[in-house]
N, C-alpha and C positions, 0 to 999 in steps of 0.2 A: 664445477662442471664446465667442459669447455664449449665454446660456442655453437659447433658442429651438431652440441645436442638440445642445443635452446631451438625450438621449433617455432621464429617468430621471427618478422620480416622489421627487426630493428624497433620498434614498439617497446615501450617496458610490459612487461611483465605484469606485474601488481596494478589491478585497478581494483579499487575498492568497491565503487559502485557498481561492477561489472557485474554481481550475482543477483544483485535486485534488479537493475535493469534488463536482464535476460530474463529472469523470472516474469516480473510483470509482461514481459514481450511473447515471451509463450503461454502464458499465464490469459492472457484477452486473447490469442492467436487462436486457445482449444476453445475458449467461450464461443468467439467467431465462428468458429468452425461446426462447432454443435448448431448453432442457428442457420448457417449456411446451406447446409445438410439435412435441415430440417429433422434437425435428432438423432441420424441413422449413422453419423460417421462419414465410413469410406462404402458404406454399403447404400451407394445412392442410385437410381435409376434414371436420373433426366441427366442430359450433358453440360447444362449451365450450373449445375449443383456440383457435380464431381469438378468442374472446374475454376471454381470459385473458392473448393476446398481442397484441391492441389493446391492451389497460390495463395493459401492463409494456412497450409502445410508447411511449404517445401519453402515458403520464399522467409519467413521467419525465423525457419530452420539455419536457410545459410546465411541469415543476417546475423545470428546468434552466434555462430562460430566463424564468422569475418568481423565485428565488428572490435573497434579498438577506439581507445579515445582519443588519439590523435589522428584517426582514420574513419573517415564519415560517410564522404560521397561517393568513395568506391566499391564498399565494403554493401550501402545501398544499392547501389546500381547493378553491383552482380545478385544479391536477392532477387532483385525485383527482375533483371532475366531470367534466373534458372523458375524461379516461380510462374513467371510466365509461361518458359517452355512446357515445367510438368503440367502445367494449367491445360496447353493446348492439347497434351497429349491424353491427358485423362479426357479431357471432349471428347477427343474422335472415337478413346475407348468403349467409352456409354453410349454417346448420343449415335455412333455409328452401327450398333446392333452386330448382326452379322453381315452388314454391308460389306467390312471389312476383314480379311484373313490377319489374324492371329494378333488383336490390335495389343494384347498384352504384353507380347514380346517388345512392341514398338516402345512401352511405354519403361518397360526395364531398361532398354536399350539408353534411354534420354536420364532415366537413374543414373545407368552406371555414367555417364559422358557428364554429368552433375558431380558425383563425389568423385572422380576425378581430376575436375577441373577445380574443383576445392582446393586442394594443396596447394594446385598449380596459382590459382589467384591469391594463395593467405603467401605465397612465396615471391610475388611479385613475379612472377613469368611476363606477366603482361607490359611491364615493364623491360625484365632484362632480358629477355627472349632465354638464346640457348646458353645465355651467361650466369643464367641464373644458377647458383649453387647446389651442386645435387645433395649434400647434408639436410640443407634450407629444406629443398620439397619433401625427401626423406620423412624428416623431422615434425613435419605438420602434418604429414598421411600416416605417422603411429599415434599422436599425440591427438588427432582428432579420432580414431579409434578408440583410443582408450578412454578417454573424455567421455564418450557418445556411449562404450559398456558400463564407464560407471557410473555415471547418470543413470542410464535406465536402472541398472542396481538401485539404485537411490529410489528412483520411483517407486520402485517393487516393493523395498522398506516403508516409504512413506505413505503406502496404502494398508502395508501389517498393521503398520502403527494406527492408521484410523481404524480399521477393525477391532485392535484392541480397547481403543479407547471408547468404539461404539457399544461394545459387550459390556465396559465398566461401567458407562453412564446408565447401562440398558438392567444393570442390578438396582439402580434406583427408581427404574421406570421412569426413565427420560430419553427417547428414542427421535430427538431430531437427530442426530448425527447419523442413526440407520438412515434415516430418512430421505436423509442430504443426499448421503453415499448413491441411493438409489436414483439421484435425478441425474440425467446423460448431461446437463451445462455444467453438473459440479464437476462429475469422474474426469471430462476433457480439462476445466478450465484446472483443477489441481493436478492433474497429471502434467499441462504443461508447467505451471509455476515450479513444481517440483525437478521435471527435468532439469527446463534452466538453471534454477538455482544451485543446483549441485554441476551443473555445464557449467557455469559460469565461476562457482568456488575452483573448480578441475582445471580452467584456465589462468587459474592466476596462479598456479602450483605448478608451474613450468621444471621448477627442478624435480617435484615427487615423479612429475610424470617422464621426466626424461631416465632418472632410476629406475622409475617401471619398466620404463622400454627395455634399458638394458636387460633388466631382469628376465623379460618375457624373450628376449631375443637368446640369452643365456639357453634359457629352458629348451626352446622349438630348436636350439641347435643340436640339442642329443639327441632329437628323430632323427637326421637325418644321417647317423650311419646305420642304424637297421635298415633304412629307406632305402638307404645307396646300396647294402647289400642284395635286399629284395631286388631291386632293379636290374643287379648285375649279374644274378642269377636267372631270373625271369628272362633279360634280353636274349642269355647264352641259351637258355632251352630252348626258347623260339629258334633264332640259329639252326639248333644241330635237329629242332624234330619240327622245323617246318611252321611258319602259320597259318596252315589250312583252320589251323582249330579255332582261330579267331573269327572266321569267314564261314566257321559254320554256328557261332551264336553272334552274328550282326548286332542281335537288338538290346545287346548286355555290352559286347568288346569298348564300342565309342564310350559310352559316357566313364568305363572302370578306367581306361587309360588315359582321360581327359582328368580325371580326378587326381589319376599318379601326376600326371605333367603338372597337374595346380599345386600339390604336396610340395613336390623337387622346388617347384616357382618359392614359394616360402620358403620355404628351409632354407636355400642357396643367399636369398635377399636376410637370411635372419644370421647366416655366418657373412657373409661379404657389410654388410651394415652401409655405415655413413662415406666410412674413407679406410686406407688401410690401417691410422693410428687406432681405429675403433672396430675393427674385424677383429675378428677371434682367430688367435696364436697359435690355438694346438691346432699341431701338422694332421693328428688325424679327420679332424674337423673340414682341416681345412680338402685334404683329399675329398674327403665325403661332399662338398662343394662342389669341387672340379665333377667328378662321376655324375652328379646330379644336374651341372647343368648340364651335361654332353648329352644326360640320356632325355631331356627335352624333346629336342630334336623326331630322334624315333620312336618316343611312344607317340608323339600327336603325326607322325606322317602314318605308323599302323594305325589312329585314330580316323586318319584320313582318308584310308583303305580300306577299315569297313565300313565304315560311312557309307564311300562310295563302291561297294558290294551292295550295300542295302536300297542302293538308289537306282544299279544297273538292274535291280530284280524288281522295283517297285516303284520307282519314277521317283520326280521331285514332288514334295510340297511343303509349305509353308513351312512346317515345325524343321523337315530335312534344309533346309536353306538355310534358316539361322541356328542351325549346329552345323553347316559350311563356315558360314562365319565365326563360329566359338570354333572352330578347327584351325579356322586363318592364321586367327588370333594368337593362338595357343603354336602354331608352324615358325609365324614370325618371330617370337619368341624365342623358340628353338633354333632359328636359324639364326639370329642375332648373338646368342649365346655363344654358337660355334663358331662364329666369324671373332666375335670377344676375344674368347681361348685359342685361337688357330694365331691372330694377330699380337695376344696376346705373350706368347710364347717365341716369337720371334722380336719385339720391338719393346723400346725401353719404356713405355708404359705396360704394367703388367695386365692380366687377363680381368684381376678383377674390376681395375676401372673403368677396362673399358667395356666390363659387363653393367656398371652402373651409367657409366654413359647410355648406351642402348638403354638401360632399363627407361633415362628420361623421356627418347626421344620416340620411346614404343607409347609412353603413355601418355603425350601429348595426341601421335598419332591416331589411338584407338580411341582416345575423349570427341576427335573429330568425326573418326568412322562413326559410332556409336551414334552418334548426334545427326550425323548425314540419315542412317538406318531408321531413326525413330522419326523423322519428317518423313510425311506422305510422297516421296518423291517415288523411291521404287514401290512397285505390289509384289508382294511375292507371291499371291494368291495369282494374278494373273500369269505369272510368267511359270507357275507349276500348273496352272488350268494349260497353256500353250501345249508345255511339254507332254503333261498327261493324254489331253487330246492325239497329239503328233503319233506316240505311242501307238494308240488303239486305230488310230488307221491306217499307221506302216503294218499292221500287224505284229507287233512286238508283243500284245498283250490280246488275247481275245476278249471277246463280246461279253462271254456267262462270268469272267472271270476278273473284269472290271470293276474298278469298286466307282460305280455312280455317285453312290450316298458320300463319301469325302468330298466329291465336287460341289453335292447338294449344300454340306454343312462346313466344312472346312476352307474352301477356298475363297469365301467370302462373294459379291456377286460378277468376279469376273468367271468364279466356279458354276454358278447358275446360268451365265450368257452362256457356257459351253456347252451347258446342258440341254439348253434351247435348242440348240445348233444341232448339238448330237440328237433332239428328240424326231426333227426332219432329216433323219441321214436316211438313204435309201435302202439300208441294211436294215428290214424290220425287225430283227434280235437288240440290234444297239438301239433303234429307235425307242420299243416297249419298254427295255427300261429304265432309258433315259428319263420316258416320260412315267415312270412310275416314283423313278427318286424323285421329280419334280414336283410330284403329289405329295410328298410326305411331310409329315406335319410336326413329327419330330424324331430325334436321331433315332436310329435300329438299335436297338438294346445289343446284337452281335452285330457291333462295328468289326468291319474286315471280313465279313462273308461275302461271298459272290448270290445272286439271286436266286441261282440255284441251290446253293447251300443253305440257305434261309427259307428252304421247301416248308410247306405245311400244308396239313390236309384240311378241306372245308367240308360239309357237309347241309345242306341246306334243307330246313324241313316247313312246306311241304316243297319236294323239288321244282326249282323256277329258272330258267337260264337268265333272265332279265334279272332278278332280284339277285342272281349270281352273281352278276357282273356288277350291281351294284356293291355288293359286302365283300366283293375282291380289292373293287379300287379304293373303297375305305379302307381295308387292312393293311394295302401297300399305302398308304398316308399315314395308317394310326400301327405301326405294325406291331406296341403291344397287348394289342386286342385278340391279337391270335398267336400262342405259342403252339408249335409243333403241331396241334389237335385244335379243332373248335367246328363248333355246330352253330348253323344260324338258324334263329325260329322267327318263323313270318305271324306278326302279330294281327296284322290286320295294314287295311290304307286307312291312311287318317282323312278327313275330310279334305285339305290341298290337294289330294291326290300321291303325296308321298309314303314310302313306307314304314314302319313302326318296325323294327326287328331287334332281337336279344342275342350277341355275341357269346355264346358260352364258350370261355376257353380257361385252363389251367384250373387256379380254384376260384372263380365267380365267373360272372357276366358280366356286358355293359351293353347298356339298352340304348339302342339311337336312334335316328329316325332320318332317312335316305332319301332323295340327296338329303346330306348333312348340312342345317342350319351352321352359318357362319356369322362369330360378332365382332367388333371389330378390331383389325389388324388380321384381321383370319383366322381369329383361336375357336377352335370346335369348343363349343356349349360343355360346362363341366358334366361328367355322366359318375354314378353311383355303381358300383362293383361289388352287390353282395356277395359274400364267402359262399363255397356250394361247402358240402361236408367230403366231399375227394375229388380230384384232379378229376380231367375230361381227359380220355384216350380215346383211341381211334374204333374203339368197339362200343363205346359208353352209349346207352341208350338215353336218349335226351327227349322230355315231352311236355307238356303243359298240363297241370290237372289240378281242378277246384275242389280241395279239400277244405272241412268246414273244420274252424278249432274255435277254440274258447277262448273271450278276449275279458278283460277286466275293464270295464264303462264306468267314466266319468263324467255323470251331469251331460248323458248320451252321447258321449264321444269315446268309442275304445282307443284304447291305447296302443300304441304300435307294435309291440313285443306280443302275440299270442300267448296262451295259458302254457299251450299243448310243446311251443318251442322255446320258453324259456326255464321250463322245467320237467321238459320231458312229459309232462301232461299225467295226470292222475286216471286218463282213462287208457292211456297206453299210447300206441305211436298211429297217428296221421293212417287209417286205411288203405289198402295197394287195390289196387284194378289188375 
């Protein structure tokens, strides 16, 4: 096999001890990590927890697949950044709540700019800069792919296998091995040993995995003349009948032709390969390439398009900004491609090298963006709270038909200072409810209604304007206590002076007591919602009345279930007034 396909920065190949020492390395990494976590995983709630188990995640992870035994101090020093980084970024995710807008994105963002820069560092970039051989990086972004699917493959086996072997022992009635299975230090710490170990076998099999690649590259290159065809009949109909039709489904067009643009991205890198000795010969093939990068380009600029249809109609925020970025991303691409082929075609470097050129220097580029995107440097919360605001007072967008609530919950709190802002405007329509999303306690079940649209009727019995006004501004804090219909029943004042009332709406109630006690952090007191026996409409007669039933007594204490309501009652149904 020739060198173009060895995926290794000069290193031999063959380490013998490489699969025990990755195993044990992952192997203590999940133990750690179970303890770190306090048991739960990645499903942690304090931000010192989630980030302690990023960095006995992620930094193991790339020590595992950087390390070599002629290669020590560097192969540590980049673990121990990229673990760092995920570290910091899982922080800000948890421990920041919804202080901050969309901290998920940020932390995918510091993902991808991590397996990125993987290749880029097992390839020596750091070293050779833009000398570095584009087979070399190539070669280590399939080869740690495939490594990382069939490893997990392996895990997935070697948890069958303890299954089976727990049901064999478990015919002799010997069930420590169920036993084991069920405590959270084992599943992490042999799921890691088991990765590695089979990481580590997959690394030392540099030739299987470089046949693989070919293999797999072989295969993804027969999609890509159906592909090319789809494409180049799709572009032509758009063409001759217009793409109004994209601009009127927005909320489908981005992501279907961000998907076509990622497909063409594969397919084209799986015929153009390492170098031309190692691209694929057949002319049809090879056409199907050329078609597919050129049509790059214009699917991510109509990607771009509707995008920005969906933003001239709805403003920015948070989620529409980082699919600006996935648009960039996916434009630059496309425009690097057709500068490739345009240069290509005229100068005696052909199209395709210097589509693998660009492919280098996009993905140094975007490892950088990525990495800028996931540090707190910009908010996108703030700068779509700006836009949003600016909107609603040029009048681009009215009052009833504003959506408050994305500011209350989506924009993180420079979404809530606006709302502050907005709650003092002199416009008492914008002001009301402003300050009603500000009340709310948690998200509107119909997210994207205007407040008008989110109408509902109250009915308060016995009638009270004051006790009104109280069971309103609950409803707008709690709003699903009241779907479409709901009746409030005044139970009485409780000795504080507050009021005791029963929310009946849809099929139960929920009984609170006004003002609403607050515990701490602000979460309303949990409330009980018994079943009614039908929905509450707008005609529905709603009343209180002391019906006697028959209880079954235990040692003078009935029991909670009546005679008369758990089985329909032997003397018939509950009396009507």
């Amino acid at each position: 096999m020739k060198e173009a396909n060895i995926p290794v920065d000069g290193a031999a190949p063959d380490w013998p001890l490489r699969p025990w020492i990755i195993a044990a390395l992952l192997g203590l990494a999940g133990l750690a990590i179970h303890f770190a976590s306090g048991g739960r995983g990645p499903d942690v709630s304090e931000g010192w927890r989630a980030a302690l188990t990023a960095l006995l995640f992620f930094g193991p992870l790339a020590l595992a697949f950087t390390l070599e035994p002629d290669r020590r101090a560097g192969p540590i020093a980049f673990a121990v950044l990229a673990g760092l980084i995920m570290a910091g970024l899982a922080w800000r995710a948890v421990s920041g709540g919804d202080q901050y807008a969309t901290p998920q994105y940020g932390f995918v963002a510091g993902l991808i700019a991590t397996a990125i820069a993987l290749p880029l560092f097992q390839a020596g970039f750091h070293r050779t800069r833009w000398d570095t051989p584009y087979p070399r990086i190539h070669g280590h972004a399939w080869s740690d792919a495939i490594s990382a699917a069939g490893a997990l493959a392996f895990t997935g086996a070697s948890w069958l296998l303890l299954l089976v072997l727990s049901e064999l022992f478990h015919l002799l009635k010997i069930d420590f091995l169920r036993d084991v299975m069920d405590e959270g230090w084992f599943g992490w710490t042999w799921s890691g040993a088991a990765f590695g170990a089979a990481l580590g076998v997959l690394r030392n099999e540099l030739g299987i995995i470089g046949t693989l690649q070919r293999v797999v590259m072989v295969v993804l290159s027969i999609l890509a003349v159906p592909l090319a065809a789809g494409l180049t009949l799709f572009l032509g109909a758009m063409i001759l009948s217009g793409p109004d039709v994209l601009w009127q489904a927005t909320r489908n067009a981005t992501p279907v032709l961000l998907m076509c643009a990622a497909g063409a991205w594969v397919l084209v890198n799986a015929i153009v390969r390492d170098d031309e000795e190692a691209a694929s010969t057949n002319r049809i093939l090879r056409v199907a390439a050329l078609v597919l990068a050129l049509a790059v380009l214009p699917l991510t600029v109509f990607a771009a398009v509707s995008l920005g249809t969906r933003i001239a109609q709805h403003g920015l925020s948070p989620e529409r900004l980082w699919g600006l970025v996935a648009i960039a991303v996916a434009c630059a691409y496309g425009l690097a491609w057709l500068v490739a082929v345009v240069r290509g075609s005229r100068g005696q470097v052909g199209w395709r090298e210097r589509l693998r050129r660009a492919n280098l220097h996009l993905a140094v580029l975007i490892s950088g963006v990525a990495l800028f995107l996931a540090l707190p440097i910009l908010d996108f919360g703030a700068i779509s709270a700006r836009q949003q605001v600016a909107r609603l007072e040029s009048g681009a967008v009215s009052a009833d038909k504003f959506d408050y609530s994305a500011l209350r919950w989506d924009f993180g709190n420079a979404g809530r200072r606006a709302l502050d802002r907005l709650a003092g405007n002199n416009d008492p329509a914008i002001a009301r409810r402003a300050g009603e999303a500000l009340r709310q306690k948690v998200r509107p079940y119909n997210v994207g209604l205007t407040a008008d649209e989110r109408a509902y009727t109250l009915r308060v019995q016995p009638a009270d304007p004051a006790l009104e006004r109280l069971v309103r501004d609950n409803i707008e804090a709690n709003p699903y206590r009241c779907v479409n219909h709901c009746v409030a029943l005044d139970l009485g004042t409780l000795p504080d002076g507050r009021r005791d009332v029963a929310i009946v709406s849809g099929g139960g109630y929920t009984r609170v007591t006004l003002p609403e006690a607050q515990l701490e952090g602000g979460t309303p007191p949990p409330m009980v919602t018994p079943p009614l026996p039908k929905p509450v409409g707008p005609r529905s007669k709603v009343e209180i009345r002391t019906i006697p039933r028959r209880y079954i007594v235990v040692d003078g204490v009935p029991l909670d279930a009546p005679l008369d309501q758990a089985s329909n009652s032997l003397e018939g149904r509950p009396p009507r007034r």
